[in-house]
C-alpha positions in Angstrom: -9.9 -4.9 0.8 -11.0 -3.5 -2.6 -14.2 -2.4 -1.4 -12.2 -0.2 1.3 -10.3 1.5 -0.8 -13.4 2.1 -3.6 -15.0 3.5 -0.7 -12.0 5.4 0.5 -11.9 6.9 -2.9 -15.5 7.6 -3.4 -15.1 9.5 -0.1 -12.2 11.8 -1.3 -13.8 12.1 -4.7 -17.0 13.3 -2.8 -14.8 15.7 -0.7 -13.3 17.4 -3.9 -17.0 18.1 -5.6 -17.9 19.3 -1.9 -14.8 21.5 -2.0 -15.8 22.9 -5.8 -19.3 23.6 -5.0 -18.4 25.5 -1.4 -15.7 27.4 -3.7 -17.9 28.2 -6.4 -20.8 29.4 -4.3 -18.8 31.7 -2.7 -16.9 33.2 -5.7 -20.7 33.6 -6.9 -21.7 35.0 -3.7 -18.9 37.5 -3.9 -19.5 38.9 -7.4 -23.3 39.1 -6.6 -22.2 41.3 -4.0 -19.9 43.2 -6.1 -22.8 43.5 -8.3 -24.7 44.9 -5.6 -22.1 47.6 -4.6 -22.0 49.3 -8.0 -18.2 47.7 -8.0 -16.4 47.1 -11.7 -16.5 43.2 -11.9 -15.3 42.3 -15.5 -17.4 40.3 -17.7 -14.4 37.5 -17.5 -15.4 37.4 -13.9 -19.1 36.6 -14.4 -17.9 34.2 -17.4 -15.6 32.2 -15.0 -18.6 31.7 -12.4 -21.0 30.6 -15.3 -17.7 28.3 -15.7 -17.1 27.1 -12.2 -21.3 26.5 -11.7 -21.1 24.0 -14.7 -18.0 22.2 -13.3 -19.3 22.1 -10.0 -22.2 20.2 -11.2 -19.9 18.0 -13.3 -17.8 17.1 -10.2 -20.9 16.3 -8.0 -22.3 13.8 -10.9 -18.5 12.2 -11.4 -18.7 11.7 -7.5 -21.8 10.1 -7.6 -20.8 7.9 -10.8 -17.7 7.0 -9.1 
């Protein structure tokens, strides 16, 4: 039964890196095209995507460990 639920977790823990990468790539995917537009996109912006990209990569690994 403990396995099951490890599993169960490391499913749902897999699903919330999933969910922050498909997030993240399309917050980056939106500025680049912001970028591409001539449109204002404040440097906080491109800070929090540089943000989101390292957490995203964090999540994935804790997944993984988990």
């Amino acid at each position: 039964m403990a396995g099951l639920f490890r599993r169960l977790r490391k499913s749902r823990n897999q699903c919330l890196a999933e969910e922050v990468d498909r997030s993240t790539r399309w917050l980056q995917s939106t500025v680049i095209t912001a970028h591409g537009t001539d449109a204002i996109v404040p440097e906080t912006v491109d800070a929090c995507v540089v943000v989101l990209r390292a957490w995203s990569a964090y999540m994935t690994r804790w997944a993984e460990e988990g």
